[in-house]
C-alpha positions as CSV (number, residue, x, y, z in Angstrom):
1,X,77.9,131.8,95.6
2,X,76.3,129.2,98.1
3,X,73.3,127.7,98.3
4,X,71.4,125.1,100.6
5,X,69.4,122.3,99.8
6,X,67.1,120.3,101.6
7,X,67.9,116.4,102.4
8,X,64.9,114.2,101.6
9,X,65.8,111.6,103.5
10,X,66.8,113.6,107.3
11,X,64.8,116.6,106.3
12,X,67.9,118.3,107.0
13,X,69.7,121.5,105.2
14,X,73.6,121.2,104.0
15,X,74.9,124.0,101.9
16,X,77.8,124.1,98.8
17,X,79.7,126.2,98.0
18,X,83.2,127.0,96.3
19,X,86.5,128.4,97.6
20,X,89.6,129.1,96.2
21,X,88.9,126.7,93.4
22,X,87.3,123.8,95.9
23,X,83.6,122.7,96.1
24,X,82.4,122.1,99.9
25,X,79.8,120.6,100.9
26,X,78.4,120.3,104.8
27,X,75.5,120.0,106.4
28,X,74.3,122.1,108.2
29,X,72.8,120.5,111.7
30,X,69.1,121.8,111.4
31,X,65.3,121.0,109.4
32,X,64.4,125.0,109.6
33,X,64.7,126.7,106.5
34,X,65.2,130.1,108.6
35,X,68.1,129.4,110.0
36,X,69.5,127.7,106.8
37,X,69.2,130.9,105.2
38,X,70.5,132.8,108.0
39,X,73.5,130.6,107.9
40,X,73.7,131.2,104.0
41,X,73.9,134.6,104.4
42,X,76.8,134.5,107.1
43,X,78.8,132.2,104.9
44,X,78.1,134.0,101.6
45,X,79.3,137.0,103.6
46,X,82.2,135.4,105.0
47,X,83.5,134.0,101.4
48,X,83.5,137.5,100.4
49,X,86.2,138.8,102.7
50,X,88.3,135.8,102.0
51,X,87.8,137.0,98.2
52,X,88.6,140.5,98.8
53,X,91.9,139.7,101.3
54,X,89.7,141.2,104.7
55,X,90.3,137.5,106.1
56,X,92.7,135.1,105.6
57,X,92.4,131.1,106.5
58,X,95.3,129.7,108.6
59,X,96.8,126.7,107.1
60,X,95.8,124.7,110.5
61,X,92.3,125.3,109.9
62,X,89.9,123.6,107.5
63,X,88.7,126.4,105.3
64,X,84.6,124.6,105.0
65,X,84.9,125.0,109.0
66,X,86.3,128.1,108.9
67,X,83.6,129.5,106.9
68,X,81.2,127.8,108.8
69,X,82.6,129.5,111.9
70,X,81.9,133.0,110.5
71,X,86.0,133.3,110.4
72,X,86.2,133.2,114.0
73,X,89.5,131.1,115.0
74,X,88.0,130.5,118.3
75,X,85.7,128.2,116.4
76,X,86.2,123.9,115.7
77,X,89.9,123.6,113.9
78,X,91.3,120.7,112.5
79,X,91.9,118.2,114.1
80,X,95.5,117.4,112.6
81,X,97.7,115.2,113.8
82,X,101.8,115.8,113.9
83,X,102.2,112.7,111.7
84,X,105.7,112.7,110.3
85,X,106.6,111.2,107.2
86,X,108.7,108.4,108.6
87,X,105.7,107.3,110.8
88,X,103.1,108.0,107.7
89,X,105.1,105.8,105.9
90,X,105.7,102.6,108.5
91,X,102.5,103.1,109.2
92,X,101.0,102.4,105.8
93,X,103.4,99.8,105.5
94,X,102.3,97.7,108.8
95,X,98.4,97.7,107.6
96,X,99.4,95.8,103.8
97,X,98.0,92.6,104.4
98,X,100.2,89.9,103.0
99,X,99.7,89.3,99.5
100,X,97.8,92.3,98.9
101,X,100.9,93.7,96.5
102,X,104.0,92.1,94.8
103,X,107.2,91.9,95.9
104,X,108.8,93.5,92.8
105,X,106.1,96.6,93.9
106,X,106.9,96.6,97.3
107,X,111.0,96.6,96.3
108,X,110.0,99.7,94.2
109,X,108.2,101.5,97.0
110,X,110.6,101.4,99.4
111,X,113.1,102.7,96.6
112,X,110.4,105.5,96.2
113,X,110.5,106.0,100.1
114,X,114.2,105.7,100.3
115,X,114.7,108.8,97.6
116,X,111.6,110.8,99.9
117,X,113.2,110.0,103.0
118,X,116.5,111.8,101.5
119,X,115.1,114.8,100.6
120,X,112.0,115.7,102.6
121,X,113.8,114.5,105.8
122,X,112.1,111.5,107.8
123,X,110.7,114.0,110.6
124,X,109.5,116.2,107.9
125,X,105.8,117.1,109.2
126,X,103.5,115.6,106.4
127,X,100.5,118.2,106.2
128,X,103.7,121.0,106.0
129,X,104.4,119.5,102.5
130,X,103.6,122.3,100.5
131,X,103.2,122.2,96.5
132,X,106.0,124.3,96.2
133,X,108.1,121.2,98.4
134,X,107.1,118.9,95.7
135,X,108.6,121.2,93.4
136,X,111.9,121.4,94.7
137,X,111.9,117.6,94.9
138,X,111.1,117.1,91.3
139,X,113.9,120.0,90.5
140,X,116.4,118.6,92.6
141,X,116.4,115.0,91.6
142,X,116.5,116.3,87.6
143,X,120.1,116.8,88.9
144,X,120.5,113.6,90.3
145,X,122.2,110.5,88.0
146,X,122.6,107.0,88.6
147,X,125.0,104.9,86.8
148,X,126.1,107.5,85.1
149,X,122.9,108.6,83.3
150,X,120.8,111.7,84.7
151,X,117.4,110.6,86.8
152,X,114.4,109.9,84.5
153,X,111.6,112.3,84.1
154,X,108.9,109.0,84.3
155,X,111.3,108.0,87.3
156,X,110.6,111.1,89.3
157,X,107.1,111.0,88.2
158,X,106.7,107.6,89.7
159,X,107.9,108.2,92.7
160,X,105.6,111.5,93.2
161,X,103.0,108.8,92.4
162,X,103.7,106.6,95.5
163,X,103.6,109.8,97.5
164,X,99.9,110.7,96.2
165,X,99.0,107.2,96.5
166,X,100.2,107.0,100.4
167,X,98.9,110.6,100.9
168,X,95.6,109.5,99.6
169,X,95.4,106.4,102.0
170,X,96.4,108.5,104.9
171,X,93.4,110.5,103.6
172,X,90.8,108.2,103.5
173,X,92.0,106.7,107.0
174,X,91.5,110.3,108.1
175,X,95.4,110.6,109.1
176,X,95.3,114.0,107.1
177,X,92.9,115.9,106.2
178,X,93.9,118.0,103.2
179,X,94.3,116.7,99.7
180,X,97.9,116.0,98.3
181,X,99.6,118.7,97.1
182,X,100.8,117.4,94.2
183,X,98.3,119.3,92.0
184,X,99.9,121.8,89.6
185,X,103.3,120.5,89.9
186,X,105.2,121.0,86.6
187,X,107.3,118.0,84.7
188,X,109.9,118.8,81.7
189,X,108.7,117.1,78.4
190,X,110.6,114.4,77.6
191,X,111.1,112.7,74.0
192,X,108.9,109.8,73.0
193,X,110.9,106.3,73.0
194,X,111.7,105.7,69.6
195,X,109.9,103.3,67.4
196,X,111.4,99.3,67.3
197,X,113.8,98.9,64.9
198,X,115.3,96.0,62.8
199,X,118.8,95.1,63.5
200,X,120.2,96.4,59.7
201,X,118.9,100.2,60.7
202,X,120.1,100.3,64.3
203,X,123.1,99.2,62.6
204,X,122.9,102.3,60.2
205,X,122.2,104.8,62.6
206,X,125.4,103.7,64.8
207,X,127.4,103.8,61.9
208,X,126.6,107.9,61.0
209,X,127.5,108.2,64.3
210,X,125.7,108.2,67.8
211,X,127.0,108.9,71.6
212,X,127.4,106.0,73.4
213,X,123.7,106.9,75.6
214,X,122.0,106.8,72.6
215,X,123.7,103.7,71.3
216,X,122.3,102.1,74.3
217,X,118.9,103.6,73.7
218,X,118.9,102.2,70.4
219,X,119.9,99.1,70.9
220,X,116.8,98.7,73.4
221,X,114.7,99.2,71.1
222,X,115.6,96.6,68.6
223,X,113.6,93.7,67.4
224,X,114.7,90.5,65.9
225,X,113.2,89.4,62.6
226,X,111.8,85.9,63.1
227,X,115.0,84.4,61.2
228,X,117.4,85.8,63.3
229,X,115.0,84.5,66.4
230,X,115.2,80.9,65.1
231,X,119.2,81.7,64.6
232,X,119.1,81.9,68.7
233,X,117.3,79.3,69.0
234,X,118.9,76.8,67.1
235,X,122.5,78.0,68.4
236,X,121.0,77.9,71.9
237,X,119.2,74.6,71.5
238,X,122.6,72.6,70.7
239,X,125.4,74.8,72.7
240,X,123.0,75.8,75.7
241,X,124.5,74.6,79.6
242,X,121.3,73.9,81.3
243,X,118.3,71.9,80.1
244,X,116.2,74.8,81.0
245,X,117.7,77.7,79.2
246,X,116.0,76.7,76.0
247,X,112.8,76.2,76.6
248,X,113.3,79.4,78.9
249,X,113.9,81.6,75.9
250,X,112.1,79.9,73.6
251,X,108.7,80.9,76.2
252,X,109.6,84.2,75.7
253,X,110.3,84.5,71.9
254,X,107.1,82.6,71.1
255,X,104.5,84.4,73.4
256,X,106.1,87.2,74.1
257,X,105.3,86.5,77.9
258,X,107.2,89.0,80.5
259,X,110.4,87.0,82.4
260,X,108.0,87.6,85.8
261,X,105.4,86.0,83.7
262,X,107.6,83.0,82.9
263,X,108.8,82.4,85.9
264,X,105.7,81.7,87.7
265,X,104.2,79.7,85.2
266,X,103.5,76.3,86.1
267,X,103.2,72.9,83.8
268,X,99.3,73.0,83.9
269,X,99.4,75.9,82.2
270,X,100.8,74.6,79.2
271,X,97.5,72.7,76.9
272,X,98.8,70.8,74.2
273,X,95.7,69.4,72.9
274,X,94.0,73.1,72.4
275,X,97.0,74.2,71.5
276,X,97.2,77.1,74.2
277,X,99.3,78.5,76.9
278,X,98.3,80.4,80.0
279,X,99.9,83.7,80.6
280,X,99.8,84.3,84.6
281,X,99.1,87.7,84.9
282,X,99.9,90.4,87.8
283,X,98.3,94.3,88.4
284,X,96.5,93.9,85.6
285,X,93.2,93.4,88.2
286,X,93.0,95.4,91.6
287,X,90.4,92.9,93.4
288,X,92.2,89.6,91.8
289,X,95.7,88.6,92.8
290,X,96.1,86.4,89.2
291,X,94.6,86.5,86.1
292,X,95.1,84.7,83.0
293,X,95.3,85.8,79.2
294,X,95.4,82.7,76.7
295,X,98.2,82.9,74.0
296,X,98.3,80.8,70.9
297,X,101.3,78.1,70.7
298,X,102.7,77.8,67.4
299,X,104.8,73.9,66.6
300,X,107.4,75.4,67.7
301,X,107.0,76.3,71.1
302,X,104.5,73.0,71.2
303,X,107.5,70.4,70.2
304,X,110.0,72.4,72.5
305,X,108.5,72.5,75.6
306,X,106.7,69.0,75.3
307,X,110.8,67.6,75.0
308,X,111.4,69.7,78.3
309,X,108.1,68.5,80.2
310,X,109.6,65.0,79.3
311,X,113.1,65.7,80.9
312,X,111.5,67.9,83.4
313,X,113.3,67.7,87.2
314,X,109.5,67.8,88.8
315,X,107.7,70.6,90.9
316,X,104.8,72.3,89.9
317,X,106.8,75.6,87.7
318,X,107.5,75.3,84.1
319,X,111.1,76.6,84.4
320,X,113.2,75.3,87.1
321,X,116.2,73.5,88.6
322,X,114.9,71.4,90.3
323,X,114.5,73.4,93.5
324,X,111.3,75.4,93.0
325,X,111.4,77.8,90.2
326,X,113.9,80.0,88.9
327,X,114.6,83.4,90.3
328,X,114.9,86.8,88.3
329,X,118.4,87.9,89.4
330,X,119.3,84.1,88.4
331,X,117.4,84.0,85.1
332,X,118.8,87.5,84.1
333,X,122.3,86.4,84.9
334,X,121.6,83.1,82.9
335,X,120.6,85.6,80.3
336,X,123.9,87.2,79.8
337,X,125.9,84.1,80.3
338,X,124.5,82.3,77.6
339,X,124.7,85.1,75.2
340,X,128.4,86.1,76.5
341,X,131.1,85.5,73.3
342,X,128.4,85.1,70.6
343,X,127.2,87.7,68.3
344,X,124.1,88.4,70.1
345,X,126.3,89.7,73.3
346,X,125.7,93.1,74.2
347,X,122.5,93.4,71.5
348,X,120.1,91.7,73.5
349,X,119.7,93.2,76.6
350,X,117.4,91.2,78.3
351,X,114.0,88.7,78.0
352,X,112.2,92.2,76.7
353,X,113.8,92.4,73.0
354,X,111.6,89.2,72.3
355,X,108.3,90.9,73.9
356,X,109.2,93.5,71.5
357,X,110.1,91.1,68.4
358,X,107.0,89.1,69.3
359,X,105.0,92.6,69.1
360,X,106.5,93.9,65.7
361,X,106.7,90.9,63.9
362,X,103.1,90.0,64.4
363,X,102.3,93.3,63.6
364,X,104.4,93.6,60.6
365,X,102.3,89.9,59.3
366,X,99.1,91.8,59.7
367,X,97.7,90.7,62.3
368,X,94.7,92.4,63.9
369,X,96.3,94.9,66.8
370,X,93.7,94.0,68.8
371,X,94.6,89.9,68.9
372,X,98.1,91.5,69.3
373,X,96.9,92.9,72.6
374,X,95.5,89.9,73.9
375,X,97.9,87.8,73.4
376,X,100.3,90.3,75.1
377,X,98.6,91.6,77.8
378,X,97.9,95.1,79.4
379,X,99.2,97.5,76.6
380,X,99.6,101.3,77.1
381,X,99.1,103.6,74.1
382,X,102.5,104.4,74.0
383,X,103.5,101.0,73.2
384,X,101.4,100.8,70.5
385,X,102.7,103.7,69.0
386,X,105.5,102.1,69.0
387,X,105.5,99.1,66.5
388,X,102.1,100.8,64.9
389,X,104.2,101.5,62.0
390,X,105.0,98.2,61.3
391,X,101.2,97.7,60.1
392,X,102.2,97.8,56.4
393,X,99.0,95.9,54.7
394,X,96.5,98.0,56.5
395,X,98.5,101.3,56.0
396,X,99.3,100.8,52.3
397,X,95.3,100.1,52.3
398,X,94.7,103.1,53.8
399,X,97.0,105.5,52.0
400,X,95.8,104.2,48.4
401,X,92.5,104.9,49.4
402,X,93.4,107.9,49.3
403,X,96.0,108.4,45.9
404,X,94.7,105.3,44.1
């Protein structure tokens, strides 16, 4: 049903109303009230033969104006444009100002592009993706793999998401004009990550027998208990090749920082007479390029990195060689060199297992969830879910409230 209202400000009429499922609103050009209603009546007229199948809108027309237009296709169209995807895409890519996103979310969208590219076709006309085209996509990359191991469901769903999120630019740049047709389209569930896990029961579950997918799986999720952290660190401390590598991973085991996050800290950030480290932050803010959470440092980390500040090559960043800071394709492979031949090879699969250690085993002292948050940064629910169990003092509280 429409209707038209009056405009207090113009003294003009616009008139709402719905279509297949969509709200419109226009206005409607005039300050009489007679010829707002006699409009009314032709559009109220005109929605019910679209209802009852007597007309049918074109997809190259916009339904508000073909409504308007009493169905007539003689009437103002669309003014579309034959934007193809590959054009859509360079074009959104040539109007980023520099700085405006990272470079580890640039490398991803263009991975996202690369996959869209491959399988809507680079002259694929962008307002003749239909939902159903989505669809397909999602379908036919489920039956993709890489490495081995079949495409992720929060994969495909991420790079649907950089095509909504260029869609919706286009949009608002009035390069198309209708919404993206992602709406409605249909995922598989997928299983919840499990929960982190000691060492001892990852051990147990590998040993009643797992495939060798889900050995990996497990063995991301682990967690190191704060002995077996200080075990690395000692053994790394004494045995380690560069002067760096320590105080790399002792960063990460004592703040749980992210390796970006370490890598672009800097030697100000470190505060030894409060007793705090600054955590540069990324994405967490949309108008801010950096932000900063503050994260307690215990002796530990306080003693170690005041020894590396002291043999410290210079330059501004925290970790380095002496030629600006440390990449992450060198810091990863500096990773897995240090830990090649010892008992932590192949267990540890990256600067993440002490995010998570640093996450469960303040947790599992009792610490308040929501200091555990700010000290770590951003946190999804999902996350939380996942070392939640490892809240023992509040949830023995809570259940003997309940049985005494």
């Amino acid at each position: 049903m429409a209707s038209v209202h009056r405009d207090e400000k113009s003294g003009k009429y616009r008139i709402q109303f719905r279509l297949e499922g969509r709200q419109y609103q226009r206005s409607l050009k005039t300050t009489k009230l007679r010829d707002a209603r006699a409009i009314l009546g032709r559009v109220d007229e005109t929605i019910r033969l679209v209802e009852l199948g007597r007309l049918e809108i074109p997809e190259d027309i916009d339904p508000a104006a073909f409504v308007l237009a009493d169905g007539k296709l003689d009437k103002p169209k669309k003014k579309t444009q034959a934007l193809r995807l590959k054009d859509l895409i360079a074009t959104y890519q040539e109007s980023l100002p520099p700085g405006a996103k990272e470079p580890t979310t640039l490398q991803g969208e263009q991975l996202h592009f690369k996959h869209l590219f491959r399988h809507f076709g680079l002259n694929r006309l962008v307002s003749a993706v239909k939902v159903v085209d989505v669809q397909k996509y999602v379908a036919d990359r489920l039956q993709e793999s890489y490495r081995g191991r079949p495409i992720s469901v929060d994969t495909i769903r991420k790079e649907i998401a950089t095509f909504r999120m260029v869609w919706n630019w286009a949009l608002a740049q009035e390069r198309l004009e209708k919404p993206c047709p992602t709406r409605g389209v249909k995922y598989p569930k997928r299983d919840a990550k499990p929960p982190f896990m000691t060492w001892e029961e990852i051990e147990r579950r590998v040993a009643r027998g797992v495939g060798k997918d889900e050995r990996k799986q497990l063995w991301d999720c682990l967690f190191l208990s704060t002995v077996q952290i200080e075990e690395v660190l000692t053994e790394l401390e004494d045995n380690a090749r560069h002067q760096f590598i320590f105080p790399l991973f002792l960063f990460a085991a004592h703040t749980g920082a992210r390796r970006s996050e370490m890598l672009r800290s800097q030697v100000d950030d470190f505060d030894f007479d409060l007793g705090i480290v600054h955590i540069r932050e990324k994405k967490r803010s949309r108008s801010q390029s950096t932000t900063f959470r503050r994260v307690p440092m215990s002796n530990r980390l306080s003693t170690g990195m005041q020894n590396w500040f002291a043999a410290h090559p210079g330059g501004q960043f925290t970790l380095t060689e002496g030629e600006g800071p440390i990449t992450p394709t060198k810091a990863t492979n500096h990773f897995r060199l240090t830990l090649r031949h010892t008992q932590w090879d192949s267990r540890l699969r990256g600067y993440h297992v002490f995010r998570h250690s640093f996450a469960s085993n303040t947790a599992a002292a009792g610490i308040d969830p929501g200091m555990i948050d700010s000290w770590m940064g951003h946190q999804t629910e999902e996350m939380r879910n996942r070392y939640r169990h490892l809240f023992p003092k509040q949830q023995q509280t809570a259940i003997d409230l309940v049985f005494g």
